[in-house]
C-alpha positions as CSV (number, residue, x, y, z in Angstrom):
1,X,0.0,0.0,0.0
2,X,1.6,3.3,-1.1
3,X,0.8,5.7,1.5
4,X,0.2,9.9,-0.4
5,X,1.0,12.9,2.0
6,X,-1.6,15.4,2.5
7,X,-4.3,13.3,0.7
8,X,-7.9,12.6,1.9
9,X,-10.0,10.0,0.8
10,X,-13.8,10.0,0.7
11,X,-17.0,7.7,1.3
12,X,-20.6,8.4,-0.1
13,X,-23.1,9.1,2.9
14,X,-26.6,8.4,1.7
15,X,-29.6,6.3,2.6
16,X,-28.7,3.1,4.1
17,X,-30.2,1.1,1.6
18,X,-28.6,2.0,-0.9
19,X,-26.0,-0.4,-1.8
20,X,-23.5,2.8,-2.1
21,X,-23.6,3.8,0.9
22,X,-20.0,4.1,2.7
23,X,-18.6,2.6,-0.6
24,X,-15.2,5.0,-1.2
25,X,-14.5,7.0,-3.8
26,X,-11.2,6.0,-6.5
27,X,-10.1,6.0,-10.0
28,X,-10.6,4.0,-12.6
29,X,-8.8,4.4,-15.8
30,X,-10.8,3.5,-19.4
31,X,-8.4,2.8,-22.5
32,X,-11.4,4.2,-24.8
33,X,-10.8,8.1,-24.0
34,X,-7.8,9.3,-24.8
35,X,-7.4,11.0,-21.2
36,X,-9.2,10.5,-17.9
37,X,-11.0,7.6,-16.1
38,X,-14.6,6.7,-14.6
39,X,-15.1,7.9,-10.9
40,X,-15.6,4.4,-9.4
41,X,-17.4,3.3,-5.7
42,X,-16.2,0.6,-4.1
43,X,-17.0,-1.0,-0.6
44,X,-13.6,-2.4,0.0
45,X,-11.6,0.2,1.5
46,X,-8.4,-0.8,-0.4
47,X,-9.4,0.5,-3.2
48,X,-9.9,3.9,-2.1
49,X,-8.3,6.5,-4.8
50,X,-6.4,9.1,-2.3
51,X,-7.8,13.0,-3.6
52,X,-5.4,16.0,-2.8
53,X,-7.4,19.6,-2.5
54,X,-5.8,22.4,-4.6
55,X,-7.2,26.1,-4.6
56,X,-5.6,27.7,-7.8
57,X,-6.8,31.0,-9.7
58,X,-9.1,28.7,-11.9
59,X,-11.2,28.3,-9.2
60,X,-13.9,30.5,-8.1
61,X,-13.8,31.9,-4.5
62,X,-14.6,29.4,-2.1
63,X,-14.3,26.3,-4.0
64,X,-11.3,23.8,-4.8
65,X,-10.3,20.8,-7.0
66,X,-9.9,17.5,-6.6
67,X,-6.6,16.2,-8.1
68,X,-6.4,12.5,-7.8
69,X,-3.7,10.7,-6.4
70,X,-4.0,7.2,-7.6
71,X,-0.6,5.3,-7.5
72,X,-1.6,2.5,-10.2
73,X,0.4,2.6,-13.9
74,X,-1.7,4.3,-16.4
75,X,-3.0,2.8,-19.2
76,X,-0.1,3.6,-22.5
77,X,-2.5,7.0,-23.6
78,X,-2.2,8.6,-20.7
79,X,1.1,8.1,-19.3
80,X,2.1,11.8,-20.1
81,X,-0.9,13.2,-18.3
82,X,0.7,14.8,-15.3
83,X,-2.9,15.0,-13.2
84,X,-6.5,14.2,-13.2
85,X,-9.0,16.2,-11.5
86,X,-12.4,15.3,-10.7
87,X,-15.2,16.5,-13.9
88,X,-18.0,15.9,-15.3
89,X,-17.5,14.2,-18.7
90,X,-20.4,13.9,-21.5
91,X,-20.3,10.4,-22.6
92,X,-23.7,9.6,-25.2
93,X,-25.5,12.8,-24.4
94,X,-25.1,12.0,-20.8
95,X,-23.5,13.8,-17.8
96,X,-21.0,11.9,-16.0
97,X,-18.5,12.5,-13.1
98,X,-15.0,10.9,-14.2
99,X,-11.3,12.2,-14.3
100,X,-10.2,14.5,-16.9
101,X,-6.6,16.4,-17.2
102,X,-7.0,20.4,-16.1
103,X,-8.4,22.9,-18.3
């Protein structure tokens, strides 16, 4: 387990039946865009994604990014990204959350 300084990693809160609740948050790389990755939830803890939170002058006063920190080996496309933020991605005409490099 690689352990990422200053990182936070988050679980869904939301009606107990719900088969997402307390599942974590991490990300999931897809070989079919040419950058980014899915937004996954998982209930095993171990595959918690660790986020960092970054406030740069893109950002609107009192919000922040997400910039992932997951320590797995990118697919061959994407091994020059240098970071993936949380976005929301259009994928068939329909919103999505996922990972995307800043714009």
């Amino acid at each position: 387990e690689k352990r990422v300084p200053d990182t936070y990693t988050f679980r869904l809160c939301g009606p107990e039946a719900s088969q997402w609740h307390e599942a974590w948050l991490s990300f999931r790389p897809v070989n079919h865009l040419a950058y980014g990755g899915w937004l996954g939830a998982f209930k095993d803890p171990d595959r918690a994604c660790p986020y960092k939170l970054l406030q740069d002058s893109s950002c609107p006063s009192g919000a922040f990014k997400l910039l992932c920190a997951w320590s797995g080996i990118p697919p061959p496309a994407q091994r020059s990204v240098t970071g993936l933020y949380l976005a929301e991605q259009q994928f068939r005409g329909q919103g999505f959350v996922g990972h995307a490099p800043d714009s």
